[in-house]
C-alpha positions in Angstrom: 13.2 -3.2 13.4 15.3 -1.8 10.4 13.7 -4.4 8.3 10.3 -3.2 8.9 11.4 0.4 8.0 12.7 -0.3 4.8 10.0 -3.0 4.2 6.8 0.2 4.7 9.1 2.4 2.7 9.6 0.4 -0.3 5.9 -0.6 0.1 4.9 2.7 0.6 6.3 4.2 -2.5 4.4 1.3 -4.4 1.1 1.3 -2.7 1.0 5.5 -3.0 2.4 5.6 -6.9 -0.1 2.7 -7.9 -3.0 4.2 -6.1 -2.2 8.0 -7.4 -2.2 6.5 -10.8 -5.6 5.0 -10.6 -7.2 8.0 -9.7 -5.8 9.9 -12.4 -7.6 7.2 -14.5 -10.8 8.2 -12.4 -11.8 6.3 -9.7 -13.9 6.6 -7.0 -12.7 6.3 -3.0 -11.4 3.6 -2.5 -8.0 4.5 -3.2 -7.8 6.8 -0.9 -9.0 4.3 2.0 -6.2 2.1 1.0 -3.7 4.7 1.2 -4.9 5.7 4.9 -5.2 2.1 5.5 -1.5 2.0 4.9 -0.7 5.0 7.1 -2.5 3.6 9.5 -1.0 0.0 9.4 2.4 2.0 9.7 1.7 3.8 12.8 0.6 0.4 14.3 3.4 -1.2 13.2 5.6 2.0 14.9 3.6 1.5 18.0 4.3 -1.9 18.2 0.6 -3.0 18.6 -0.2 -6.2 16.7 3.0 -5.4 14.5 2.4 -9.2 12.4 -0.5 -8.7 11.7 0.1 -4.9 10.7 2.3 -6.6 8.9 0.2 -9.0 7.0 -2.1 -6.0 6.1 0.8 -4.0 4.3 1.6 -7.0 2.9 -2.1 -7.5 1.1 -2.0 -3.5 0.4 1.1 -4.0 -1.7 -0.1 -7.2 -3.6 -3.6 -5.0 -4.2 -1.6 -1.9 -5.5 0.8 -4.1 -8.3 -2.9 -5.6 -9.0 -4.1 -2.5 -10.1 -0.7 -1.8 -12.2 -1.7 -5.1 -14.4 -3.4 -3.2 -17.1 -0.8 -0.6 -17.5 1.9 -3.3 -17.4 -0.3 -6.0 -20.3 -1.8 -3.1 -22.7 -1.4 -3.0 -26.2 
């Protein structure tokens, strides 16, 4: 269970920094759906309902989030 925590925490200060940086650049909603989507994958996860699959979903949320880092990370 400590695993988990410190995997949504780690993945939650990436998914929340990455996302708050793309709509600084302007962007429409759909970082703010991913964000909730990760709150709500967390609370799941708490709950123990479906917590591999909850997992699975965090897991796709994080790999998203460093996506949308690739063009700060490869600019000129």
């Amino acid at each position: 269970m400590k695993k988990i925590h410190i995997f949504n925490t780690i993945a939650g200060i990436i998914i929340i920094l990455s996302m708050s940086l793309v709509l600084t650049g302007g962007s429409n909603n759909i970082p703010f759906f991913l964000i909730i989507l990760f709150f709500i994958s967390y609370f799941m996860q708490a709950i123990d309902i479906g917590k591999s699959v909850w997992t699975m979903v965090t897991g796709l949320l994080v790999v998203w989030s460093l996506g949308s880092l690739l063009p700060y990370l490869f600019a000129p």
